[in-house]
TISE-57214 format. One record per atom (N, C-alpha, C, CB): atom name; x, y, z; residue in three letters. Coordinates in steps of 0.1 Angstrom, whole numbers, padded with zeros to 4 digits. Atoms other than C-alpha are relative to their C-alpha. Glycine has a CB too. Layout:
BEGIN
PT, pafi, xx, yy, zz, rose
PT, CA, X, Y, Z, ALA $
...
***
This chain:
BEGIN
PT, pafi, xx, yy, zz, rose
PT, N, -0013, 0000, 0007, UNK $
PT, CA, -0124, 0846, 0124, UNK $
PT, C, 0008, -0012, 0004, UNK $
PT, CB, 0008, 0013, 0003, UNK $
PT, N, -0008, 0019, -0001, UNK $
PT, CA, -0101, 0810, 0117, UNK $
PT, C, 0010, 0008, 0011, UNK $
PT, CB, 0012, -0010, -0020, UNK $
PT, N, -0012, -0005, -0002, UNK $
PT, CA, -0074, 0811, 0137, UNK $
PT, C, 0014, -0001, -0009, UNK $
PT, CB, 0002, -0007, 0011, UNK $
PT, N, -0007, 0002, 0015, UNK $
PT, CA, -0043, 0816, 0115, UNK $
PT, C, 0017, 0001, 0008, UNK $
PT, CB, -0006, 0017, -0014, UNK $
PT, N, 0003, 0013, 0004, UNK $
PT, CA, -0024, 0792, 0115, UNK $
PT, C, -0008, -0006, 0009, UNK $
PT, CB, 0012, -0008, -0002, UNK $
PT, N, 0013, 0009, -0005, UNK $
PT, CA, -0051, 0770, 0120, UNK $
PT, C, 0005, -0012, 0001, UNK $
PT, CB, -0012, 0000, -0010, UNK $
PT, N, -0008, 0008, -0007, UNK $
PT, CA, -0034, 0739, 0143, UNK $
PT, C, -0010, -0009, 0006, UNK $
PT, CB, 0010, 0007, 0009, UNK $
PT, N, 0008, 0009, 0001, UNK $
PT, CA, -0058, 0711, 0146, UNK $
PT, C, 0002, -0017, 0000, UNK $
PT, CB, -0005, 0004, -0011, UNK $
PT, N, -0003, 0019, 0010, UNK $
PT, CA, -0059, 0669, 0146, UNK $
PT, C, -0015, -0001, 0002, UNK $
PT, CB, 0013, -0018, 0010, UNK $
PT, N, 0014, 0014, 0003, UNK $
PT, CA, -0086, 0646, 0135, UNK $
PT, C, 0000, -0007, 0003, UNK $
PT, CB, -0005, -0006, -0011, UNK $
PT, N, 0000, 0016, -0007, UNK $
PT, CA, -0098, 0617, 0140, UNK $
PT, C, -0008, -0005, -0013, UNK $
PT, CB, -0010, -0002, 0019, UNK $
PT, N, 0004, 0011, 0015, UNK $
PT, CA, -0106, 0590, 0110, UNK $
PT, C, -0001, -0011, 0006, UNK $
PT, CB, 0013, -0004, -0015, UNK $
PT, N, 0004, 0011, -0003, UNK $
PT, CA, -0129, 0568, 0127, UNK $
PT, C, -0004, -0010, -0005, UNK $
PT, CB, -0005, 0001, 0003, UNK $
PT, N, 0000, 0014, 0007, UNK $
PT, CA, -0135, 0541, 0102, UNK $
PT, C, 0008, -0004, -0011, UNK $
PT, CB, -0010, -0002, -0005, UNK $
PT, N, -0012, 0004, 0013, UNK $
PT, CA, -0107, 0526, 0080, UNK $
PT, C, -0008, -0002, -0010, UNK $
PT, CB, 0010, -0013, 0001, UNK $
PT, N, 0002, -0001, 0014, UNK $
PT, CA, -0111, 0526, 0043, UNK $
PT, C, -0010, 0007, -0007, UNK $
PT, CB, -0001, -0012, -0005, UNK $
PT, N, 0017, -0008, 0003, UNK $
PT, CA, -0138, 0554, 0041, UNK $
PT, C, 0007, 0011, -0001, UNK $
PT, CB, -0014, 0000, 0012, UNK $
PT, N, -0001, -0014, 0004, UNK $
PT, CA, -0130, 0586, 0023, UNK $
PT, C, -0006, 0010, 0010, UNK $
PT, CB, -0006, 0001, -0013, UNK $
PT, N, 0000, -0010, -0007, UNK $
PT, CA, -0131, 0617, 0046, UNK $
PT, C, 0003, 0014, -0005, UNK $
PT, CB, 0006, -0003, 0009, UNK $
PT, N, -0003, -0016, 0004, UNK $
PT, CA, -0134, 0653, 0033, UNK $
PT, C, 0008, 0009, 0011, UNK $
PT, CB, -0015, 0009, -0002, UNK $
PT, N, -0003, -0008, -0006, UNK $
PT, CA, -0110, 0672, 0045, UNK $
PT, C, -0005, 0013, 0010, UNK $
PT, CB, 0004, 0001, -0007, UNK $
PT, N, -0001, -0011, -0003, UNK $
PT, CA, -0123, 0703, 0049, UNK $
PT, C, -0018, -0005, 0009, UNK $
PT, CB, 0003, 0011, -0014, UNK $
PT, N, 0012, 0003, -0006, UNK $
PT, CA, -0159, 0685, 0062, UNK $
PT, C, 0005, -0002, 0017, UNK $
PT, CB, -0007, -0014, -0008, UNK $
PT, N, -0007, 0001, -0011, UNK $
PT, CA, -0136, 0674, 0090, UNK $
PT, C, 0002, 0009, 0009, UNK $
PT, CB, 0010, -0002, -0002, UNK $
PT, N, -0005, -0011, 0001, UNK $
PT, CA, -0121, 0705, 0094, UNK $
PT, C, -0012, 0010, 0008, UNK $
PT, CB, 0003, 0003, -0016, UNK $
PT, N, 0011, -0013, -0005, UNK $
PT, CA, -0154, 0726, 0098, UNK $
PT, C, -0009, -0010, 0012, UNK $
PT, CB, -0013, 0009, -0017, UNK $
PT, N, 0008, 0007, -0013, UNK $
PT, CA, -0172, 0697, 0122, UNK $
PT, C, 0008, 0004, 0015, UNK $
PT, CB, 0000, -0019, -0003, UNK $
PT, N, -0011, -0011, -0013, UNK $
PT, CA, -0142, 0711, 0145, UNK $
PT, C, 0000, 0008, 0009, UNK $
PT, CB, 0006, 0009, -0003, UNK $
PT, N, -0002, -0012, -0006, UNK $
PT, CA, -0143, 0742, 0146, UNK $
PT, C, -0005, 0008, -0017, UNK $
PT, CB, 0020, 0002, 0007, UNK $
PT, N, 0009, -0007, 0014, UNK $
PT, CA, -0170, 0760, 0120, UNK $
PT, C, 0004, 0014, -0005, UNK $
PT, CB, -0016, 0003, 0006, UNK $
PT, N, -0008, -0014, 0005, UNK $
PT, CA, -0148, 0790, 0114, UNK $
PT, C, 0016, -0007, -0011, UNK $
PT, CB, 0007, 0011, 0018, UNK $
PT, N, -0010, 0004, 0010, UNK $
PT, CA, -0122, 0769, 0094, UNK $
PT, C, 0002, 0004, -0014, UNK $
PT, CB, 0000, -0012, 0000, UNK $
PT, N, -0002, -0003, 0009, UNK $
PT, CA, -0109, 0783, 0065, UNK $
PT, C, 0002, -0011, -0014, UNK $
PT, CB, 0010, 0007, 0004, UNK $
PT, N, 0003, 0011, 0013, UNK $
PT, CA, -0118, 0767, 0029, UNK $
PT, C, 0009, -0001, -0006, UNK $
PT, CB, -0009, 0002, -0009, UNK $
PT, N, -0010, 0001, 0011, UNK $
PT, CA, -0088, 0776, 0010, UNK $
PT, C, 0011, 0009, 0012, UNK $
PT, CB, -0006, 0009, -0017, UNK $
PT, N, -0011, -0001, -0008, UNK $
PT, CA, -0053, 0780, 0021, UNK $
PT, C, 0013, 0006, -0010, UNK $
PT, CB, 0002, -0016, 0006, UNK $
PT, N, -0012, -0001, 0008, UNK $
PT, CA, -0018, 0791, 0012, UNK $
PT, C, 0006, -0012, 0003, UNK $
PT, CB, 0008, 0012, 0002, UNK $
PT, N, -0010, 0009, -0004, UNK $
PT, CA, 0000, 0765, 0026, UNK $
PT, C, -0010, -0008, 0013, UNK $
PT, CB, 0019, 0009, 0005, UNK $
PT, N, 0005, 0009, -0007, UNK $
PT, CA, -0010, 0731, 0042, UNK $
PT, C, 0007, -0011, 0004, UNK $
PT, CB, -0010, -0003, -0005, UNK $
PT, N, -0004, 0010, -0003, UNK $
PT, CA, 0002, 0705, 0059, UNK $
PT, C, -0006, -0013, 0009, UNK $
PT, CB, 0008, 0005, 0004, UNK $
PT, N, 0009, 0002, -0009, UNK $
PT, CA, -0009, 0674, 0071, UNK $
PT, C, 0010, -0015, 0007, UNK $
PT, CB, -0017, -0003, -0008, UNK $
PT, N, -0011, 0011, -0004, UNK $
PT, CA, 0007, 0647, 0089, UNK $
PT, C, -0010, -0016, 0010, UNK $
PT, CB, 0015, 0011, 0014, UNK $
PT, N, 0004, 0015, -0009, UNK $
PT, CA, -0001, 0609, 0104, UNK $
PT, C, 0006, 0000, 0015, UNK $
PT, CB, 0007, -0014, -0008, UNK $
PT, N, -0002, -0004, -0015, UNK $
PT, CA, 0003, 0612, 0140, UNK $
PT, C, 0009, -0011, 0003, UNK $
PT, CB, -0015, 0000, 0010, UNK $
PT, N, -0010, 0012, -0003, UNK $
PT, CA, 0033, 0590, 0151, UNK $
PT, C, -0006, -0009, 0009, UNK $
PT, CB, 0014, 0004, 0007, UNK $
PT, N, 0002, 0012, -0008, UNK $
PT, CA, 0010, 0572, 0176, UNK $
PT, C, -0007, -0010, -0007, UNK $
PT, CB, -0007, 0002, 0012, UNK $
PT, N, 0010, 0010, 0012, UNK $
PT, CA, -0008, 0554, 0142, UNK $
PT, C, 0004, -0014, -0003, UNK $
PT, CB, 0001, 0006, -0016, UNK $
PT, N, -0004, 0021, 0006, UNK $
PT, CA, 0015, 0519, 0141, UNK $
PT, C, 0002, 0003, -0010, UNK $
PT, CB, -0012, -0015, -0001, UNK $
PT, N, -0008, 0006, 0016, UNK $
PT, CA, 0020, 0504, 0112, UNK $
PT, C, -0018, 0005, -0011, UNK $
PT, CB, 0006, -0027, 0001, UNK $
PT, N, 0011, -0005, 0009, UNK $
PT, CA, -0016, 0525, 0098, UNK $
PT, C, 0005, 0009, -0016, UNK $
PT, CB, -0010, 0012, 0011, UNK $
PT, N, -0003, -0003, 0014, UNK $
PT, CA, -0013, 0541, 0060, UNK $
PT, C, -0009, 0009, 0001, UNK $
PT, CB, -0002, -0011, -0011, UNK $
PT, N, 0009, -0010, 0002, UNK $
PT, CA, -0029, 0574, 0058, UNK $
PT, C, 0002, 0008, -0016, UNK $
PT, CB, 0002, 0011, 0013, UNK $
PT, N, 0002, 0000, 0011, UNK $
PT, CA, -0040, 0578, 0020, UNK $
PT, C, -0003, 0016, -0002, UNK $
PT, CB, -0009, -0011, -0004, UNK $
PT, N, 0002, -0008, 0007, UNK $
PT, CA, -0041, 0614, 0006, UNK $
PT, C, -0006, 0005, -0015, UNK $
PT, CB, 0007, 0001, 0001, UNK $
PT, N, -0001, -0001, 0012, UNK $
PT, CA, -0059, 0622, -0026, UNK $
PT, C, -0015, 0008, -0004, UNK $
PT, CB, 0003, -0015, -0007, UNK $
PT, N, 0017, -0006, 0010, UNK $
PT, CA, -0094, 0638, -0051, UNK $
PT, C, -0010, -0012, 0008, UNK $
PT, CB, 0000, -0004, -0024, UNK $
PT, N, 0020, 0007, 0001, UNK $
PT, CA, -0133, 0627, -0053, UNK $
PT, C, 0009, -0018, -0001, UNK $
PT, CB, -0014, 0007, -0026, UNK $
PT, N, 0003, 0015, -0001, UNK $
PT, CA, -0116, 0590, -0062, UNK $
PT, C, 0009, -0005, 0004, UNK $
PT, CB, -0004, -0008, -0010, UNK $
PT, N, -0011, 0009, -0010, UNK $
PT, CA, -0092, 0580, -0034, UNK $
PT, C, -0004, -0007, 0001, UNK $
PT, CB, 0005, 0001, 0012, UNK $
PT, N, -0004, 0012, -0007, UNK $
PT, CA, -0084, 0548, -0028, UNK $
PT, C, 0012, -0010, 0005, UNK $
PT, CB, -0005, -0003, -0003, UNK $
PT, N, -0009, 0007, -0006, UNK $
PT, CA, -0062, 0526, -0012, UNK $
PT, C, 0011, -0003, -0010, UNK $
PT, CB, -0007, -0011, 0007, UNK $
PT, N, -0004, 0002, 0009, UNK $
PT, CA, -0048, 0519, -0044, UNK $
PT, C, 0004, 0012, -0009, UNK $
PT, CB, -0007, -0007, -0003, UNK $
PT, N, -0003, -0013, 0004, UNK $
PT, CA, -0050, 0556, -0059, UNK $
PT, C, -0001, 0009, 0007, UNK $
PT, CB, -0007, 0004, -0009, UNK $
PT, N, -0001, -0010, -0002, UNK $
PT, CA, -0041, 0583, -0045, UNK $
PT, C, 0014, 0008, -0004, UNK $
PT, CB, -0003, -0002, 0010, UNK $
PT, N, -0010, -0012, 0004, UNK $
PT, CA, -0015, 0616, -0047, UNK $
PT, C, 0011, -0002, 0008, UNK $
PT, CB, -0005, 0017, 0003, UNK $
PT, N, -0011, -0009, -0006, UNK $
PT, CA, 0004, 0610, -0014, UNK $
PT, C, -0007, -0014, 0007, UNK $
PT, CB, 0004, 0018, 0004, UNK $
PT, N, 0006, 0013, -0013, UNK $
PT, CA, 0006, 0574, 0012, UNK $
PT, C, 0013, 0008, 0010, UNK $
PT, CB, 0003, -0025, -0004, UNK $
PT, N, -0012, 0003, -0014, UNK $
PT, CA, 0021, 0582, 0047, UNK $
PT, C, -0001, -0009, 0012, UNK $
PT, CB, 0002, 0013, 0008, UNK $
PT, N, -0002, 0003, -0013, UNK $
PT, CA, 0032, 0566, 0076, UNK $
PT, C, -0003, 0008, 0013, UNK $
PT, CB, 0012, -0002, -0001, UNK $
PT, N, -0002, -0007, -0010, UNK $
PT, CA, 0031, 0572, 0110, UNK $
PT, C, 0009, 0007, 0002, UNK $
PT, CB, 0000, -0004, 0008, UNK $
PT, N, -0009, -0011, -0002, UNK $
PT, CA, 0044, 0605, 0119, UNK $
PT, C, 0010, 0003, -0013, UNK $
PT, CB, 0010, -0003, 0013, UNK $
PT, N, -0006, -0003, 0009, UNK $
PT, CA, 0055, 0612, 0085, UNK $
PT, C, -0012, 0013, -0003, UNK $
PT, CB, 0004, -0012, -0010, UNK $
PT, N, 0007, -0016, 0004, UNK $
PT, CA, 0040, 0650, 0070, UNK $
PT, C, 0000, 0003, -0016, UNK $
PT, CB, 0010, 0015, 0007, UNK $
PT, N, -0006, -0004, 0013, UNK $
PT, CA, 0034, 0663, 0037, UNK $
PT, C, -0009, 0015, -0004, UNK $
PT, CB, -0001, -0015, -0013, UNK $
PT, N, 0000, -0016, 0006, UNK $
PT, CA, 0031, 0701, 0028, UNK $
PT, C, -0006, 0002, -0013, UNK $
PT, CB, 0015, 0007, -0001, UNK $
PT, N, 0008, -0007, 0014, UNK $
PT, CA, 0010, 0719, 0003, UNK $
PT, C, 0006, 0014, 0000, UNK $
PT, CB, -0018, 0001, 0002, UNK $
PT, N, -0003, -0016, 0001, UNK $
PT, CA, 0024, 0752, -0006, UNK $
PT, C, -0005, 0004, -0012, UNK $
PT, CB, 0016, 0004, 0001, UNK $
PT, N, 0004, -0009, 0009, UNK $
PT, CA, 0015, 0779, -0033, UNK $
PT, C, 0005, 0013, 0004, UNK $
PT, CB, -0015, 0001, -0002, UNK $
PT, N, 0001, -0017, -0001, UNK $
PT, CA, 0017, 0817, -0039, UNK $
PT, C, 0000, 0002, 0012, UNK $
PT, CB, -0012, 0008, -0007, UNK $
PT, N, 0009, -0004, -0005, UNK $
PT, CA, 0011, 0839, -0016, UNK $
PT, C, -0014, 0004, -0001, UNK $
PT, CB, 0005, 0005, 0001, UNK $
PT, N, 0017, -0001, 0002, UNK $
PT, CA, -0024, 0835, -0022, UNK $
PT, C, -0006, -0015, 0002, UNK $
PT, CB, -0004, 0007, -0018, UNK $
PT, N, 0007, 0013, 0000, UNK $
PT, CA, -0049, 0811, -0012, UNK $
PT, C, -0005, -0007, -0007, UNK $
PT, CB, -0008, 0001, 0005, UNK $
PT, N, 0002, 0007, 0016, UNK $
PT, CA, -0050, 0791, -0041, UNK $
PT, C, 0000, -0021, 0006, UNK $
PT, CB, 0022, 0006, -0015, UNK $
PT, N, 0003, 0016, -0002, UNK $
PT, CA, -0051, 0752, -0023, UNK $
PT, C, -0014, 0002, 0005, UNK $
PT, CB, 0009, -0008, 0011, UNK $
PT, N, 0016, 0000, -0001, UNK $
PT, CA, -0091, 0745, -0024, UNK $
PT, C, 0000, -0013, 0009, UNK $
PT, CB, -0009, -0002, -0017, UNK $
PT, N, -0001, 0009, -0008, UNK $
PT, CA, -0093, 0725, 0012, UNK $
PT, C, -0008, -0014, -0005, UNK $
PT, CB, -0004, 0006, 0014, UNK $
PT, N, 0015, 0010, 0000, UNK $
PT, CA, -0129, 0708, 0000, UNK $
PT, C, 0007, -0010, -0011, UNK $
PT, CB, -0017, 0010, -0007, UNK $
PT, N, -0007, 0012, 0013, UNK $
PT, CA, -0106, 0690, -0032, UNK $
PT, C, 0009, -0011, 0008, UNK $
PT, CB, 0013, 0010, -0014, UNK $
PT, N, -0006, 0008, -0004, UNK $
PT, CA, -0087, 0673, -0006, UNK $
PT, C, -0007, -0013, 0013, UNK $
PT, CB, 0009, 0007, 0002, UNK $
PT, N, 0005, 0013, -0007, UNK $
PT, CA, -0100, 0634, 0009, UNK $
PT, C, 0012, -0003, 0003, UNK $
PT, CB, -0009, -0011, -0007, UNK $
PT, N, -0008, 0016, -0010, UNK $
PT, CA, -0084, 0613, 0036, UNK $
PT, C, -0007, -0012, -0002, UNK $
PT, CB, 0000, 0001, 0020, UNK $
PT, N, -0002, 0012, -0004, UNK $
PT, CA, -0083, 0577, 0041, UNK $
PT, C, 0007, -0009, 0007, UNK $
PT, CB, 0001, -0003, -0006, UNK $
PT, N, -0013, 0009, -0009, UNK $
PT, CA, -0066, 0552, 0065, UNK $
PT, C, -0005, -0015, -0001, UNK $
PT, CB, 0002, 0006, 0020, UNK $
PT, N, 0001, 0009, -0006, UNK $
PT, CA, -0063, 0522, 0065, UNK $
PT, C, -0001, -0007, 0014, UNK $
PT, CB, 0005, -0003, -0005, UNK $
PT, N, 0002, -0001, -0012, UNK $
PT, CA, -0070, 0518, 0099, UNK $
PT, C, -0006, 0010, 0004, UNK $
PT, CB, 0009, 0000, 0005, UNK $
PT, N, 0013, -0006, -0009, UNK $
PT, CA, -0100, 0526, 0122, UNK $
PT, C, 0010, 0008, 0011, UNK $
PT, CB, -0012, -0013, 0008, UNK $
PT, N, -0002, -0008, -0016, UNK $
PT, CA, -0093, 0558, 0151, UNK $
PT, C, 0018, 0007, -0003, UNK $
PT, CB, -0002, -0015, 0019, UNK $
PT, N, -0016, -0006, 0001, UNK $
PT, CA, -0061, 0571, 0137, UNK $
PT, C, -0003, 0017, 0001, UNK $
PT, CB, 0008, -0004, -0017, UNK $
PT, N, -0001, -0011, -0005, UNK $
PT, CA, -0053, 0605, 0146, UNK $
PT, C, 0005, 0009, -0013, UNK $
PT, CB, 0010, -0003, 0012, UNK $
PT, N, -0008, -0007, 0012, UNK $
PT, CA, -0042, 0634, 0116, UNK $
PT, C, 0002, 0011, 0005, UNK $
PT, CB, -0006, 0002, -0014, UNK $
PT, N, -0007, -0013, -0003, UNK $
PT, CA, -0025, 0666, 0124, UNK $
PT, C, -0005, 0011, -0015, UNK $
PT, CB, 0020, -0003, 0002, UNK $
PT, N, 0003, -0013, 0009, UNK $
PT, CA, -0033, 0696, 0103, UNK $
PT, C, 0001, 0014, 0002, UNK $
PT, CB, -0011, 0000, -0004, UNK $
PT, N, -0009, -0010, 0002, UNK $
PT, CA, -0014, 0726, 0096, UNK $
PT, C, -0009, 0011, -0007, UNK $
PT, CB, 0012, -0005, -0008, UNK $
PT, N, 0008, -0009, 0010, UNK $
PT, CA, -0036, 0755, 0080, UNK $
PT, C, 0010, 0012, -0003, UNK $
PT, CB, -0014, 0005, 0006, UNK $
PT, N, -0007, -0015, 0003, UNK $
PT, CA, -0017, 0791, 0066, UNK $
PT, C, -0010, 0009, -0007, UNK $
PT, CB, 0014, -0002, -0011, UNK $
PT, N, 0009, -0012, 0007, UNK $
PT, CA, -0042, 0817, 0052, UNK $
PT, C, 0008, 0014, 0002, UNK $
PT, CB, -0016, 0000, 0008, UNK $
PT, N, -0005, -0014, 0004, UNK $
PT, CA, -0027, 0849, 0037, UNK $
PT, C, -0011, 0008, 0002, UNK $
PT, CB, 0005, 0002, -0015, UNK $
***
């Protein structure tokens, strides 16, 4: 059983290289929950001046849903019901060894 909330950081060892979330996620800790009510994920304030790209199958540096900064966060919510599908969401950083925070909620 995940732990719930499921309170986690990553690590995005090579800049400009798409990273499955949820591939992340379960290399972890193999009980990680696939789908969520509410998610959050945040750029770790120790990142500098790195760019952590949010987005689908064709993030890039140029497309994505969501750019943050260091130590900036951005929330996924829904229903009460696990309706965010973790595996639809890829990272990117521009910058090698950055750190990501992640927030999990499962109803």
């Amino acid at each position: 059983m995940p732990s719930n909330p499921w309170l986690k950081s990553l690590n995005l060892t090579a800049a400009n290289t798409n990273y499955a979330l949820l591939t992340l996620m379960q290399a972890l800790d193999k009980s990680a929950p696939p789908r969520a009510c509410s998610i959050q994920i945040q750029l770790d304030p120790s990142a500098g001046a790195a760019h952590l790209y949010i987005g689908n199958d064709d993030l890039s540096g140029t497309n994505c849903g969501v750019s943050l900064t260091a130590g900036q966060a951005m929330p996924f919510d829904t229903t009460p019901q696990n309706l965010v599908n973790l595996s639809q969401i890829q990272l990117r950083s521009d910058t090698a060894g950055v750190q990501v925070n992640v927030k999990v909620l499962v109803q």
